[in-house]
N, C-alpha and C positions, 0 to 999 in steps of 0.2 A: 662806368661812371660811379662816384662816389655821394651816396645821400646823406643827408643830417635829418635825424630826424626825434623829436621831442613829441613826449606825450605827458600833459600835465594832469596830472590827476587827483583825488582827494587828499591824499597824504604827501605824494611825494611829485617831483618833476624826473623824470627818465631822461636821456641823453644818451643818442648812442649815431653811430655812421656804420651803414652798411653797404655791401656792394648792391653790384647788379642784379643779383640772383635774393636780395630782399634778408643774407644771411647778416646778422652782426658782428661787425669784425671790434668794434671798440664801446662800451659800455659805462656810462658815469650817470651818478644820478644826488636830488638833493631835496629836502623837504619841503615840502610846500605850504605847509599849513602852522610853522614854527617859528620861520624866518623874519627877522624886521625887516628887512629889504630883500623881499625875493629877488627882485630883476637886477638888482648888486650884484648878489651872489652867481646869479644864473649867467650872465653878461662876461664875469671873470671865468667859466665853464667854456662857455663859446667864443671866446672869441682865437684861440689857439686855433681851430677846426678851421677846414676847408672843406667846402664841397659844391657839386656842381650841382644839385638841386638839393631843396628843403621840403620836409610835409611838418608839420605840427598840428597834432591830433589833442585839445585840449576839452576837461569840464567844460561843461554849458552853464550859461547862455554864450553862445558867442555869434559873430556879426561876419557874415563871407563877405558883404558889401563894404563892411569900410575894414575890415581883417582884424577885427575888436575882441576880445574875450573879456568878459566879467563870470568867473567860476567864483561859484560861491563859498567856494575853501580858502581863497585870497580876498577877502574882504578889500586888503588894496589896490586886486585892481579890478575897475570898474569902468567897462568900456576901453580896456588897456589896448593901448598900439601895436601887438606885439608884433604883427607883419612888420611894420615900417622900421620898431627896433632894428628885429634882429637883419632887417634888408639894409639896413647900416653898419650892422658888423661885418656880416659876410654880404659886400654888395657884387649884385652882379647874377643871382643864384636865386630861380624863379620859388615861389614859395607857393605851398599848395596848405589852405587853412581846413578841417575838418573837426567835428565832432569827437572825442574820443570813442564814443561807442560804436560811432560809424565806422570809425576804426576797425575798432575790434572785429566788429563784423566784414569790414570789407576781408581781414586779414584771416579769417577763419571760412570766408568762404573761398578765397584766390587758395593757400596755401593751409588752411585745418581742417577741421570737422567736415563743414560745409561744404567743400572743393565738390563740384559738378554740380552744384544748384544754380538756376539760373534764376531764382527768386526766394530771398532768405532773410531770415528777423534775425539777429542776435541780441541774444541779451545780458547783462551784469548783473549778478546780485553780491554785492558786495554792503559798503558801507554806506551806500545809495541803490536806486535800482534805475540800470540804463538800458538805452536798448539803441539800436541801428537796422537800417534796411539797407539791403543790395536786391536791386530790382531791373529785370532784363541785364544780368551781368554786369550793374556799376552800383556804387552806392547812390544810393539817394539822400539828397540832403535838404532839401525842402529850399524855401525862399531864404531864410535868413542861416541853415546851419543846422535846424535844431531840430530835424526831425525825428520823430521816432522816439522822443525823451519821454516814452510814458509813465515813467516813476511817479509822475504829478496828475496822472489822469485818476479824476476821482472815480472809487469804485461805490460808495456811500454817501448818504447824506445824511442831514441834521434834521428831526423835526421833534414833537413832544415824547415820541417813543421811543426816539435815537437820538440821544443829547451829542453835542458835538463834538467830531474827532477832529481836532486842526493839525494840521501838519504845521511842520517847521515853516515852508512857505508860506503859510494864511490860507490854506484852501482848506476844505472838508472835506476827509474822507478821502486824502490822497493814498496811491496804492504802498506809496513808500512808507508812510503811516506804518502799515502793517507787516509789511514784505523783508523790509531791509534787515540785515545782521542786529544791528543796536535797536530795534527794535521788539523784534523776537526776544533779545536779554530782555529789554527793558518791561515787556508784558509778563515774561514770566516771574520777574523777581517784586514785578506790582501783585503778584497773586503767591508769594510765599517762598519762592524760587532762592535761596542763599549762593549760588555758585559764584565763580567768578564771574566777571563783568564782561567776556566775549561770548562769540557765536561758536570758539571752539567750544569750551567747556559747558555750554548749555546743548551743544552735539553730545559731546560726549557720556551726559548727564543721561539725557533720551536712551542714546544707546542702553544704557544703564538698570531701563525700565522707569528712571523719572516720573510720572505721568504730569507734573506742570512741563515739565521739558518738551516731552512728546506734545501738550497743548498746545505748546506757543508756536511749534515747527509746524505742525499741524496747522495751525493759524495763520501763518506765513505763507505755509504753499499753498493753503486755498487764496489767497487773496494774489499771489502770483501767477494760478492756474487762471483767474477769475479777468486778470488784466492782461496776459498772453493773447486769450481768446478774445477778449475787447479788439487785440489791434488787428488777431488773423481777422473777426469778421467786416474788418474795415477793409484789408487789401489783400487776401487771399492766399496769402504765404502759404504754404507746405512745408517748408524746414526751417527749425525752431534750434537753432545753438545756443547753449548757455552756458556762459565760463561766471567766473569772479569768485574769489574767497570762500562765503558763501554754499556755494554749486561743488564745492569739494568736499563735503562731508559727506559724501558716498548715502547709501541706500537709506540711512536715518531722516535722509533731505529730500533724496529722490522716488524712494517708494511713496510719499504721500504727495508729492506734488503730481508723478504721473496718474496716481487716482484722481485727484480734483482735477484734472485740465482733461485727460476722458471723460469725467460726468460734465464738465463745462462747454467743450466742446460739443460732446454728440447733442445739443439742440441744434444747432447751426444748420444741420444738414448736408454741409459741404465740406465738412472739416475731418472726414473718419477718415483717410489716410496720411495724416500730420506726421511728418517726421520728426523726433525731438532727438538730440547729439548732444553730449558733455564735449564744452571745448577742448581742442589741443594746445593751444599755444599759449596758454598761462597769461605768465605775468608781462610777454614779449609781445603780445595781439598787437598793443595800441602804437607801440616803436614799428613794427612790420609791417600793420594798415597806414600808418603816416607814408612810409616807405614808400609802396605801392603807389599810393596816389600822390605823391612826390614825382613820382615817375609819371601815371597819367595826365598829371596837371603840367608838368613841361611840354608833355607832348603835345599841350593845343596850345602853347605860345610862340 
């Protein structure tokens, strides 16, 4: 059987059909956050395609009850149809709606990192910070889609000794505030930092001996260590994946975040054998998690 399967994500919309074995045989993709009329452009992508079931793994917020997405990187769509669309273009071809993080994580733990956990977090540090569960061997999705999106859980508050940190959302003190890529740039070049304006080059700065550089990454992964351990002691996870952008600056990124989530963790008590994994499957998680559950969503129709 042949899937379609889309993951929309900050930048860009993925597009690809794979088989049965979750491999991708055909591959297009188109921006997502440039375009005057996304669903123009995306509509004239889909509509050549056949296939015999659909998953589409999109940004949050989105709605499993009525098959809605509103990502916040398309300001137009808001509450968009996209179920009902694209079940007009290609009718006939059951459609399975998901998260993209849950994606990721479903696809990192059936076929990456994660493979034999029967209870696993994943998470994105990218140009946002996401996260998904796979819990007793399925993902979890909560009531409306959105579980597991802790990038908005605040880790901070506001009072006369801590004047306020607002996130792009209107919350205080959210973990994305501190966590995310454009953030880490954007603390360090508020304290003197002249590099270029990405998360490669302020890596590579650090590497460098930087010391605003090393402060900001430094910054970042305690406040990523500090929200990981937020969700373990909610739901007991033991294996902790993390892929995105981000997560690939090797040991500049990773030796200070596995010291802050050891000193975060061991209060908990139950958390000293945490397993933590650098993802495998890249930039393809959230096309292969759609996949997957493409396939298990047909199966209970």
């Amino acid at each position: 059987m042949k899937t379609l399967a889309l993951d929309i994500g900050a930048t860009k919309i993925a597009i690809a059909l794979l088989d049965d074995e979750h491999n991708i045989q055909e591959r297009l993709q188109l921006p997502s956050n440039t375009l005057t009329n996304v669903w123009q452009e995306l509509a004239v992508l889909l509509r050549p395609l056949k296939a015999d079931r659909i998953g589409i793994a999109s940004a949050g917020p989105i709605n499993l009850r009525s098959g809605t997405i509103s990502p916040v990187n398309i300001p137009q769509w808001r509450n968009f149809p996209i179920v009902d669309l694209i079940s007009e273009i290609i009718p006939g071809s059951p459609i399975g709606l998901l998260g993209d993080c849950t994606a990721v994580a479903l696809a990192e733990n059936k076929l990456g990192a994660g493979f034999g956990s029967k209870n696993m977090l994943g998470v994105v540090v990218s140009t946002g910070i996401g996260g998904g569960l796979v819990l007793n061997g399925h993902a979890y999705h909560g009531d409306t889609g959105n579980a597991a999106l802790f990038g908005h859980h605040s880790i901070e508050f506001a009072d006369d000794l801590n004047p306020a940190n607002i996130c792009d959302c209107g919350r205080t003190g959210c973990l994305e505030n501190s966590a995310r890529g454009p953030k880490m740039v954007e603390f360090a070049r508020v304290n003197g930092w002249n590099g270029e304006e990405n998360f490669i080059a302020l890596a590579e700065s650090a590497r460098g001996g930087d010391p605003i550089a090393l402060q900001a990454i430094d910054r970042g992964t305690k406040a990523l260590a500090v929200g990981i351990t937020n969700v373990l002691n909610i739901t007991d996870v033991h294996t902790v994946v993390i892929g995105g952008g981000v997560s690939f600056a090797g040991p500049i990124y990773w030796d200070p975040f596995l010291a802050h989530f050891a000193h975060e963790r061991s209060f908990a008590g139950f958390l000293d054998d945490v397993t933590v994994l650098p993802a495998k499957l890249k930039q393809d998680a959230g096309l292969i998690g759609a996949s997957l559950f493409a396939a298990e969503y047909a199966a209970t129709i």
